[in-house]
C-alpha positions as CSV (number, residue, x, y, z in Angstrom):
1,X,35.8,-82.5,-89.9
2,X,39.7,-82.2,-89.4
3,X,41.5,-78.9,-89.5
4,X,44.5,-77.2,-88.5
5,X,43.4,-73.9,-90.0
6,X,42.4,-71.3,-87.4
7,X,40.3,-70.0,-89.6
8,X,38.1,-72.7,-90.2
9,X,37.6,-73.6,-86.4
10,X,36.9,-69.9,-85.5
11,X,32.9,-71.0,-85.6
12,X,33.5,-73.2,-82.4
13,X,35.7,-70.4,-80.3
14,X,33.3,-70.0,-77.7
15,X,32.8,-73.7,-76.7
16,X,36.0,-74.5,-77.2
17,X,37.2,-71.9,-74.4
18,X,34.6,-73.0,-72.1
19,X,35.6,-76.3,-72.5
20,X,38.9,-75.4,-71.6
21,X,38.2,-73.0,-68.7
22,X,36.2,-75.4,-66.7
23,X,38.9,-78.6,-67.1
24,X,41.1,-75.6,-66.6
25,X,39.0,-75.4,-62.9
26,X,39.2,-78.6,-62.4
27,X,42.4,-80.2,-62.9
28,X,43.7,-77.0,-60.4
29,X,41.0,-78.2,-57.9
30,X,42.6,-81.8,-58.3
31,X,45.8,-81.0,-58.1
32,X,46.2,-78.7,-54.5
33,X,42.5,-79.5,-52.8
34,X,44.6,-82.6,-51.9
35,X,47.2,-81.1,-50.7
36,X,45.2,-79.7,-47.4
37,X,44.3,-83.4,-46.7
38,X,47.6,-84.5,-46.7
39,X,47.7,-84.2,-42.5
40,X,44.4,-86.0,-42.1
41,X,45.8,-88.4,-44.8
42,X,48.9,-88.6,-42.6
43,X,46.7,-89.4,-39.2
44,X,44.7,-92.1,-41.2
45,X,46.5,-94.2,-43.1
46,X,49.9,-93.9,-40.4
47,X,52.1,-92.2,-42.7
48,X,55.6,-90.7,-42.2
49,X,56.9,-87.3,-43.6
50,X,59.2,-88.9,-46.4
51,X,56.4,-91.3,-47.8
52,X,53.4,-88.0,-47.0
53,X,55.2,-86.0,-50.1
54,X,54.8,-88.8,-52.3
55,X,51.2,-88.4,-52.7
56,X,51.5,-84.9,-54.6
57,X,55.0,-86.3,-56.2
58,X,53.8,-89.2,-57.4
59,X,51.0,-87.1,-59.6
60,X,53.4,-84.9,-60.6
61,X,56.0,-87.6,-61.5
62,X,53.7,-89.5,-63.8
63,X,52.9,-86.1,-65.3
64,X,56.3,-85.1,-66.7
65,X,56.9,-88.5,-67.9
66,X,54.0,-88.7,-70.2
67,X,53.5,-85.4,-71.0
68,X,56.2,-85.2,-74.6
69,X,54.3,-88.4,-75.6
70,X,50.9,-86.9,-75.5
71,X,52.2,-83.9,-76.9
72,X,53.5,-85.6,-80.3
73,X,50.3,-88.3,-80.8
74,X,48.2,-85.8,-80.1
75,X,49.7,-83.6,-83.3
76,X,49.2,-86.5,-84.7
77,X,46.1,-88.1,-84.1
78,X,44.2,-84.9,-82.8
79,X,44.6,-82.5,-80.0
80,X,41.0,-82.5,-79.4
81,X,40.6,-86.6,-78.6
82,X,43.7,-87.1,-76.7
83,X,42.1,-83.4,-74.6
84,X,38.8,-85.4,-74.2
85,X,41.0,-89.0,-73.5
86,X,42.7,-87.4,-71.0
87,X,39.6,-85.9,-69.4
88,X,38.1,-89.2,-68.7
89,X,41.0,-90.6,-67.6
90,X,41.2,-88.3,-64.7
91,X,37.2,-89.0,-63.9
92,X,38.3,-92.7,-63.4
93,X,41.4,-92.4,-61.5
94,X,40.0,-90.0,-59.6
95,X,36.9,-92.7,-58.4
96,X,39.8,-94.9,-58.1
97,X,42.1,-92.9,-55.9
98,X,39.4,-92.1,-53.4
99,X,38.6,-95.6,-52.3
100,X,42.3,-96.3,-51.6
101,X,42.7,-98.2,-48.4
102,X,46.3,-97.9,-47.9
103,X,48.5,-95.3,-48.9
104,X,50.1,-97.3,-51.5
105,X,47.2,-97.5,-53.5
106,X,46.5,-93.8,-52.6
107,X,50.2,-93.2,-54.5
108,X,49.1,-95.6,-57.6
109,X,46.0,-93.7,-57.9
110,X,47.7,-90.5,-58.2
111,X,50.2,-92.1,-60.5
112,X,47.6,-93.2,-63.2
113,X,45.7,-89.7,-62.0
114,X,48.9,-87.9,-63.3
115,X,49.5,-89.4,-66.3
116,X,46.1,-88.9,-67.8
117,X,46.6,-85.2,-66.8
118,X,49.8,-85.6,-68.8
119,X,47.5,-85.4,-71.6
120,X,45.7,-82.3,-70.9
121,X,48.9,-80.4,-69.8
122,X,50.3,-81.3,-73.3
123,X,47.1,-80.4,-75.5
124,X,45.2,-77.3,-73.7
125,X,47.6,-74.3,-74.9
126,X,48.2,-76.6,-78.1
127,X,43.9,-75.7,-79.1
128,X,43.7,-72.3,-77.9
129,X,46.4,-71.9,-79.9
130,X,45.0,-73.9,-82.6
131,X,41.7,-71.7,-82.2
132,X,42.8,-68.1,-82.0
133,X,45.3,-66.0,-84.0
134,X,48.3,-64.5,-82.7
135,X,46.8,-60.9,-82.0
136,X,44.4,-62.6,-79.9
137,X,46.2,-65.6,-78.4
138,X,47.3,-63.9,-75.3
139,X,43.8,-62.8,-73.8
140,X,42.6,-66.0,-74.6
141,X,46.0,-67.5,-72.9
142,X,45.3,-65.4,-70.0
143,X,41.4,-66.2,-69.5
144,X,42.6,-70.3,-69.3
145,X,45.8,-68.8,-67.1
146,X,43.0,-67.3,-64.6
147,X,40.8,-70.6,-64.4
148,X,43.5,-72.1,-63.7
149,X,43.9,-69.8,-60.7
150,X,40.3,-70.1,-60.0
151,X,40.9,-73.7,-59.3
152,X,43.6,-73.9,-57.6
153,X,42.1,-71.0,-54.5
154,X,38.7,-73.3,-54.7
155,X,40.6,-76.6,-54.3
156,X,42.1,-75.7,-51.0
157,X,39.0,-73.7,-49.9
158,X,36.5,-77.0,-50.8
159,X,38.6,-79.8,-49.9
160,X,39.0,-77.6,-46.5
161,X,35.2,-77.6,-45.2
162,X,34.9,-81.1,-46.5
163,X,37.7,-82.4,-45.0
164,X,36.1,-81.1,-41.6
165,X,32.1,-82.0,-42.4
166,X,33.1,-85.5,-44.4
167,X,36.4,-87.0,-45.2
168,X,40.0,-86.6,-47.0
169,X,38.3,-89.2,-49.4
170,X,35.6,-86.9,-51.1
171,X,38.5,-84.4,-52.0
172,X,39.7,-86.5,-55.1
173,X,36.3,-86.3,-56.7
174,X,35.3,-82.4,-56.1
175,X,36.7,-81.7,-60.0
176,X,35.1,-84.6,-61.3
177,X,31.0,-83.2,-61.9
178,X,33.1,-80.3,-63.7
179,X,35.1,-83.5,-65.6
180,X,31.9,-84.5,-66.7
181,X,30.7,-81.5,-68.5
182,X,33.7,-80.9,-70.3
183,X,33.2,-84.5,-72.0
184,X,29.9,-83.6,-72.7
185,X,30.7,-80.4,-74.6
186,X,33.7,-81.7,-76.4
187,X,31.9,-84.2,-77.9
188,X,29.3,-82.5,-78.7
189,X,29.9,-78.8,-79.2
190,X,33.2,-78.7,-80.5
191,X,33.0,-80.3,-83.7
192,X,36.5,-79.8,-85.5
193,X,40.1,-81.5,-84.7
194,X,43.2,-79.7,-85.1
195,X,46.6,-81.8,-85.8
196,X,49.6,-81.5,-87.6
197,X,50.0,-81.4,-91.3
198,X,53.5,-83.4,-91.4
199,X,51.9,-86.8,-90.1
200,X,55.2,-88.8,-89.6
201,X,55.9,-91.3,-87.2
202,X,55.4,-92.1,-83.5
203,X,59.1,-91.8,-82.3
204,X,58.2,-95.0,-79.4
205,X,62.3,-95.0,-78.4
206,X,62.1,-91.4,-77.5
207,X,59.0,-91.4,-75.6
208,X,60.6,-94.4,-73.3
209,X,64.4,-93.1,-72.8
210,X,62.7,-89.9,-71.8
211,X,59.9,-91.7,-69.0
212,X,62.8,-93.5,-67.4
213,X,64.9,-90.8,-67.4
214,X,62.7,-88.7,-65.5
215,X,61.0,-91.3,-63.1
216,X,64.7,-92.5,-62.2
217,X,66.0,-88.9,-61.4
218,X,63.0,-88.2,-59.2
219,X,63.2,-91.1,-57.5
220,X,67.0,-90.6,-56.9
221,X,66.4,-86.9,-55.8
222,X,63.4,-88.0,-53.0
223,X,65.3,-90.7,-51.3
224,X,67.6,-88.7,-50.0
225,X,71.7,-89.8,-49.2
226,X,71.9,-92.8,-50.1
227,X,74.3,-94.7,-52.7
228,X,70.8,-96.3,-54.2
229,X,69.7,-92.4,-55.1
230,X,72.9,-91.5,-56.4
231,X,73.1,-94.7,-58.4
232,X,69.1,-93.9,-59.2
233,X,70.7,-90.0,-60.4
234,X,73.0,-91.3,-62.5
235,X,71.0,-93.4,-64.2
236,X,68.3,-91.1,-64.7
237,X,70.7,-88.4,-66.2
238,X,72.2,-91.1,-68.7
239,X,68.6,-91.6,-70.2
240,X,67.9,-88.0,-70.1
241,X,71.4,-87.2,-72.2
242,X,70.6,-90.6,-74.7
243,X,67.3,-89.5,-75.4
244,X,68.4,-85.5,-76.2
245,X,71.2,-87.5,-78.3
246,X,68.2,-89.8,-80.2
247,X,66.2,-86.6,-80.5
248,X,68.4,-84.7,-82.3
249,X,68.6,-87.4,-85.2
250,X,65.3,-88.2,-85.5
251,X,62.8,-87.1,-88.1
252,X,59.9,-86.7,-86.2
253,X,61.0,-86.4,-82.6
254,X,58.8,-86.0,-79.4
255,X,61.2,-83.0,-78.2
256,X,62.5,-80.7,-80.9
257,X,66.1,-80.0,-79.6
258,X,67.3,-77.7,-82.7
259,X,63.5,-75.6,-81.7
260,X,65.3,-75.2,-78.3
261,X,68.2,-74.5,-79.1
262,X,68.1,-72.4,-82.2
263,X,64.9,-70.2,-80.7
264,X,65.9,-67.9,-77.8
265,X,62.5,-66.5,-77.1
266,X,61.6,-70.5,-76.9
267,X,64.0,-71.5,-74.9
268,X,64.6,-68.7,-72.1
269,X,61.3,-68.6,-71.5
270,X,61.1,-72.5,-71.2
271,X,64.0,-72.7,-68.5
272,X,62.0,-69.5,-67.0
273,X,59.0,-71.5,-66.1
274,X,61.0,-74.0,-64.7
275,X,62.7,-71.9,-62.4
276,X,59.5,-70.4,-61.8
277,X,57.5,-73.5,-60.9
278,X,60.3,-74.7,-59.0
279,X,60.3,-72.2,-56.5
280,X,56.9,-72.0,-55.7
281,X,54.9,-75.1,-56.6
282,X,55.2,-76.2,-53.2
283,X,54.1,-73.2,-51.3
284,X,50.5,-74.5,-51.0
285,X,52.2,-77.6,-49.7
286,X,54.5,-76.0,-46.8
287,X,52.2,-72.9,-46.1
288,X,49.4,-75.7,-45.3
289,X,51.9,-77.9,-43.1
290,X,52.8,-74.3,-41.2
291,X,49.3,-73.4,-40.4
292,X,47.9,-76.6,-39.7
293,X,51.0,-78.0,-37.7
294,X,52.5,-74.6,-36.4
295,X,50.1,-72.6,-36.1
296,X,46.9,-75.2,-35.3
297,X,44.9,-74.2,-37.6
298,X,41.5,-76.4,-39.1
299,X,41.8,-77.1,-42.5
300,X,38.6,-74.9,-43.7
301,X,40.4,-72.3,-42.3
302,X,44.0,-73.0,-43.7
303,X,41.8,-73.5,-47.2
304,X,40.3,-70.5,-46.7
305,X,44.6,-68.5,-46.7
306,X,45.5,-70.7,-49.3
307,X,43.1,-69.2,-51.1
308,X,44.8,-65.5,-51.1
309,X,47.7,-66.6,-53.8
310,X,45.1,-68.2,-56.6
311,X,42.7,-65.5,-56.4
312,X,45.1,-63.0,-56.5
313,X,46.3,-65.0,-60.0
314,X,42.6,-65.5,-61.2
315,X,41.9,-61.6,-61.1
316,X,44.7,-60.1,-62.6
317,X,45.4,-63.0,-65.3
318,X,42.9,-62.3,-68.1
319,X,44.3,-57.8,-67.9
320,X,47.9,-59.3,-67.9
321,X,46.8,-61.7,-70.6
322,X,45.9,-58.5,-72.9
323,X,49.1,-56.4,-71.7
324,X,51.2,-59.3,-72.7
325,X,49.5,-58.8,-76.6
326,X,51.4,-55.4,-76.6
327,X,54.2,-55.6,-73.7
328,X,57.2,-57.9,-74.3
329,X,56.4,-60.9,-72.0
330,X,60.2,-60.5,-71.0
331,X,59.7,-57.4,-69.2
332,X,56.4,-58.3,-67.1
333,X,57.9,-62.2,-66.6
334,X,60.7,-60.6,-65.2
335,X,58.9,-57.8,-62.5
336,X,57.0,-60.8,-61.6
337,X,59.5,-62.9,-60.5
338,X,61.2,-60.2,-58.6
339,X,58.2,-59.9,-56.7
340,X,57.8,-63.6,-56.1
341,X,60.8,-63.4,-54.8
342,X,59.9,-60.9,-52.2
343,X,56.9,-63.0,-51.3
344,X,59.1,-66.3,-50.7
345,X,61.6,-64.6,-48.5
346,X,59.2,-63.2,-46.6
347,X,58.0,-66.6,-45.7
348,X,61.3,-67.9,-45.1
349,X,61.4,-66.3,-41.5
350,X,58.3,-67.5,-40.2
351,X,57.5,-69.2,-37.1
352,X,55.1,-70.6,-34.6
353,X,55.0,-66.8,-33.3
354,X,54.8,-65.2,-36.5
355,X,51.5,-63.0,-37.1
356,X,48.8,-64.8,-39.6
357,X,48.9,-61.4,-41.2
358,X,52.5,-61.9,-42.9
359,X,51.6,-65.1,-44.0
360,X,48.7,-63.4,-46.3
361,X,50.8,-60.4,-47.2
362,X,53.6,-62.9,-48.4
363,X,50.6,-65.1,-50.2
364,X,49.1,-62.4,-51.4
365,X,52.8,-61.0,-53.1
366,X,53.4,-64.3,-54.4
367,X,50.3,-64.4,-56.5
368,X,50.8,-61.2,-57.9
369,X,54.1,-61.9,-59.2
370,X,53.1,-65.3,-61.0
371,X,50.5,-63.4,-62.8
372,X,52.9,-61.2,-63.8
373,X,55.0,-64.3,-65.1
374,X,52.9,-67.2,-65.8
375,X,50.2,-65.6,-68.8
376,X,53.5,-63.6,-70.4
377,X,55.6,-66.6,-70.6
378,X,53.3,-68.7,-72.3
379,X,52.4,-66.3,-74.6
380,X,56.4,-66.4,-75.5
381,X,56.5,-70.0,-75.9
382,X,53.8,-70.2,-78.1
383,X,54.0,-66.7,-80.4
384,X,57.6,-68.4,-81.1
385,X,56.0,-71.7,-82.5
386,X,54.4,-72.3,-85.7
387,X,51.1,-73.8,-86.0
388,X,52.2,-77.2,-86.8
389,X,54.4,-77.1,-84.2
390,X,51.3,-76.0,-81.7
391,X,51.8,-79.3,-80.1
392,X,55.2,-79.9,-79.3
393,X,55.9,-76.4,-78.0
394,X,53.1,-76.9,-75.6
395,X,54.4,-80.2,-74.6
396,X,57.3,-78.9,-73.9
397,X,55.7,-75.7,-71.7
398,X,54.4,-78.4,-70.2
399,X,56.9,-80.4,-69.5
400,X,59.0,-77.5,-68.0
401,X,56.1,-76.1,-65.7
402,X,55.7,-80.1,-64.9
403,X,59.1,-80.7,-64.2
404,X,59.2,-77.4,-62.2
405,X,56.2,-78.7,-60.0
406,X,58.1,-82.2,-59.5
407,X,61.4,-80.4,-58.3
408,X,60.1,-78.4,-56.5
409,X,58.2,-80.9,-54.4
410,X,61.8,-83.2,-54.5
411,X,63.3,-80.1,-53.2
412,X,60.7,-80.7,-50.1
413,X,61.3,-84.9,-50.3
414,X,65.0,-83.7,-50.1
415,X,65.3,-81.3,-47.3
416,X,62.2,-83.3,-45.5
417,X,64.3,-86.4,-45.8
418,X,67.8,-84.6,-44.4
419,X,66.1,-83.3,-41.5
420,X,62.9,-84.8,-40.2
421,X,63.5,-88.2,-41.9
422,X,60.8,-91.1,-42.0
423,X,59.1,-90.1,-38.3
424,X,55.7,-88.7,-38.3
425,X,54.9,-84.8,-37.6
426,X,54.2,-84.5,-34.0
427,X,54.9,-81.9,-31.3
428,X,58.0,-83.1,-30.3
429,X,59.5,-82.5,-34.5
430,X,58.1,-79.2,-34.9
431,X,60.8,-77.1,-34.4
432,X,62.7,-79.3,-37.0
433,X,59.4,-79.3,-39.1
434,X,60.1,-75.1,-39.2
435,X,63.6,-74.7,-39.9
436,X,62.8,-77.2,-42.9
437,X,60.2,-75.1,-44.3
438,X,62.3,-72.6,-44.0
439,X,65.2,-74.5,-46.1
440,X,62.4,-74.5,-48.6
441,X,61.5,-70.9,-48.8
442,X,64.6,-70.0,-48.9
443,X,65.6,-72.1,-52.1
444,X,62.9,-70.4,-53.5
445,X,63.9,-67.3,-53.2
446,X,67.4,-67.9,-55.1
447,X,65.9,-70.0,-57.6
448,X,63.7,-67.0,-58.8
449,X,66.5,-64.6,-59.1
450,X,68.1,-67.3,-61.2
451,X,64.8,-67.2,-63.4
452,X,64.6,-63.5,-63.9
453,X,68.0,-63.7,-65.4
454,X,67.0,-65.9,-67.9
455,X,63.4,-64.3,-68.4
456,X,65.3,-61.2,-69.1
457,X,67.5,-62.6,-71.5
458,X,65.4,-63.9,-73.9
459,X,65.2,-61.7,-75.6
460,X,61.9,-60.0,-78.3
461,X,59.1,-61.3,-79.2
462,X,56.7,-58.7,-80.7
463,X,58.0,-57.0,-84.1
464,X,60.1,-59.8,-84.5
């Protein structure tokens, strides 16, 4: 049975949102239960700061480079297989990653991990939206917002005790029994497809000038001052500009540029999630180097705080989700920035003195402005899309939360690179190790008041 008709898949709602919730759970779990291991990962494997961020980057990297071309076959072909493709891929590079024996196969394994999540970040707003109406796409967008949220407070909190009772290894494989399920009811609970109407063709030339683009600026941006990264900058901007150029004239492209340009609510709230995710991806990151370094704390117990900012998002998601059905997403994105912001400069101050209790306070503030922002905003980005066009608009929330999460860890490569270079963490770098975090925080903090100027901006998107 193939469909695009909301309608006609309304009989298989219910699995298809629990499929979704629980690879929702799981790709979170994947993505930050690694990022507690990173010090053990660091003791074992003999691995310097600069090279240590390239095990989230590298995931993340992949990600936004494959996400616009999962986006557009998937409207073609099915947003339901490449979903379920894209879920196996992740069980096998997951096996894969945790038998690494060096840290460069620990980086390729999150490489090919990413960009088979490329394909669930470009496909999983694309069927709820395919699924549910408009009057009821923002709960439903909220509930998937708040598994997400589940995920990412039980990665850190898992990977934390098994880090201490096992090994870093077994934390790529915690999502993977949840992996396994999904498969299992895709296949065979939710038995419908939803794809695009206008078939057209694969637009191959786009899909490439875009990858390079954004490998080459990342790569540029994480090594630092060097004429290599500038040349590697450059480079990468030159693709990005050809492949906006191609874009524009091509029938069926990857990334609709006249959909970004000629639809406000679209784009402000696109370039809103990217300042979002910029400033704060890589809290998890540097609030786990600050109490495991700084502070000496085990990693159960560091999993145990990083938990406060997720499960402040997991609760309130799903009753922001509904206020955002009858609230313009512009006016609760916004609040919710402001209070990130709050939360990130309160961090920026920190030290090897400060009490454990700010650090939750400013977690805890933190995850109660993203829920103010995150379920909003996507309700935006996709009440401003047609159905057709389900796929590419969440490609391109995806690739703009993606993108977000990569800066924002280059941000850390950057300033990491600038001022504790390639030497490992010890006692002697700590002070160093704090003002950088710091650097960090602080960015943060400005890049969110430059996202609530664009969130507000935006302008309506209910009576429109």
């Amino acid at each position: 049975m193939v469909t695009s008709s909301i309608q006609q898949g309304r009989e298989f709602r219910r699995p298809t949102m629990v499929m979704i919730l629980l690879n929702a759970v799981a790709t979170a779990m994947m993505l930050t239960g690694v990022n507690v291991a990173l010090p053990d990962i660091a003791n074992d494997l003999n691995v310097g700061a600069k090279t240590l961020s390239w095990i989230p980057m590298g995931y993340l990297v992949a990600s936004a480079a494959s996400v616009l071309t999962f986006g557009r076959l998937a409207d073609m072909y099915g947003r339901k297989r490449f979903y379920l493709l894209g879920t196996l891929g992740v069980i096998i590079s997951s096996v894969m990653t945790s038998y690494s024996q060096d840290v460069w196969q620990l980086i390729a394994g999150r490489i090919f991990q990413g960009i088979c999540a490329g394909a669930l970040y470009s496909t999983m707003f694309a069927v709820l939206s395919s699924v549910y109406p408009e009057s009821k796409r923002g709960e439903a967008i909220g509930y998937s917002v708040s598994a997400v949220y589940l995920g990412l407070a039980l990665g850190p909190f898992i990977a934390g005790f098994v880090i201490d009772a096992v090994s870093w290894r077994l934390t790529f494989l915690l999502h993977v029994p949840l992996a396994v399920i999904v498969l299992y009811i895709g296949s065979v609970y939710v038995k419908t497809e939803w794809k695009t109407e206008e078939f057209g063709v694969f637009d191959w030339m786009g899909s490439v000038l875009y990858a390079v683009g954004v490998v080459s600026f990342m790569i540029g941006i994480a090594n630092g001052y060097t004429f290599q990264s500038a040349v590697m900058i450059l480079v990468g901007a030159l693709f990005i500009y050809c492949f906006v150029r191609h874009e524009k004239g091509h029938q069926y492209p990857i990334f609709d540029v006249y959909m970004f340009v000629n639809q406000r609510v679209f784009s402000m709230s696109c370039l809103a999630s990217l300042f979002m995710y910029t400033a704060t991806f890589s809290t998890v990151v540097l609030v786990s180097l600050y109490l495991q370094y700084l502070k000496g704390i085990s990693p159960s117990k560091a999993g145990l705080i990083l938990m406060i900012q997720p499960t402040a998002m997991a609760l309130l998601s799903p009753f922001v989700g509904r206020l955002s059905d009858k609230v313009e997403p512009r006016v609760l994105a916004s609040i919710g920035m402001l209070v990130t912001a709050f939360g990130l400069s309160q961090l920026t101050f920190v030290d090897s003195s400060s009490e454990i209790t700010t650090v939750i306070m400013a977690l805890f503030a933190i995850g109660l402005g993203f829920s103010l922002f995150s379920t909003p905003n996507a309700h935006a980005i996709m009440g401003s899309s047609d159905g057709n066009d389900f796929g590419r608009a969440a490609s391109a929330m995806s690739v703009m939360r993606v993108l977000g999460q990569m800066m924002s860890m280059g941000m850390v490569a950057l300033v990491f690179t600038h001022i504790l270079g390639s030497q490992q963490i010890t006692i002697e770098v700590y002070n160093s190790l704090n003002f950088a975090l710091g650097v960090c925080f602080g960015l943060g903090t400005v890049l969110c008041f430059g996202g609530m100027f664009l969130s507000l901006a935006r302008g309506r998107l209910h009576g429109r």
